[in-house]
Steps between C-alpha positions, in 0.01 A plus 500: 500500500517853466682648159739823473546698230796682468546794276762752328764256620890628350653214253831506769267408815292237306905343386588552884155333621549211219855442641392500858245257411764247340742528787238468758395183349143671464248299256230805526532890494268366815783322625745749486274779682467277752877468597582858401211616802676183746861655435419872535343380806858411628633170617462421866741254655417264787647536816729197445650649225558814613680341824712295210575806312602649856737207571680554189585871507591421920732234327651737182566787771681226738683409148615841466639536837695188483668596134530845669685399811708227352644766197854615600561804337429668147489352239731563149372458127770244448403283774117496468650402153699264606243326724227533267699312242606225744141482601389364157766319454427283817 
C-alpha cells in the first residue's frame, strides 16, 4: 500500500480533517480520503429513486392546488390565530 506524506498542513484544517474523520465514522486518515474522493465525486441516484422523488413533488404541487382552490378569501392575523390555537388544542 502506497504511503502519503502530507506537509505544511494549517492547525485549523488538520482540527477540520480530525472532525471530519470522527463524524464520518473513519478509523484511518486512509479511510477518510477515501469517502472525501466518493462524495466530491457526487451522489448518483438510481432511476427508481429519482421516479420516487418525481412522484412526490407531482403529489406536493397537486397538494398546493387543492389548499389553493379550496381557500376562500384572505386571510386575517386574528383568525390564522385563532385556528392555529384551536389546531393544537385538538
Amino acid at each position: 500500500m502506497a504511503t502519503i506524506l502530507i506537509k505544511n498542513l494549517s492547525e485549523d484544517l488538520l482540527k477540520e480533517l480530525k472532525r471530519l474523520k470522527v463524524e464520518l465514522d473513519c478509523s484511518t486518515w486512509a479511510e477518510l480520503l477515501a469517502k472525501l474522493v466518493e462524495l466530491e465525486r457526487g451522489v448518483s441516484l438510481s432511476e427508481e429513486k429519482l421516479s420516487e422523488m418525481r412522484t412526490g413533488v407531482q403529489g406536493f404541487l397537486n397538494l398546493k392546488s387543492v389548499v389553493s382552490n379550496r381557500w376562500t378569501s384572505h386571510p386575517t392575523v386574528l383568525e390564522e390565530t385563532r385556528r392555529s390555537r384551536g389546531h393544537e388544542k385538538g
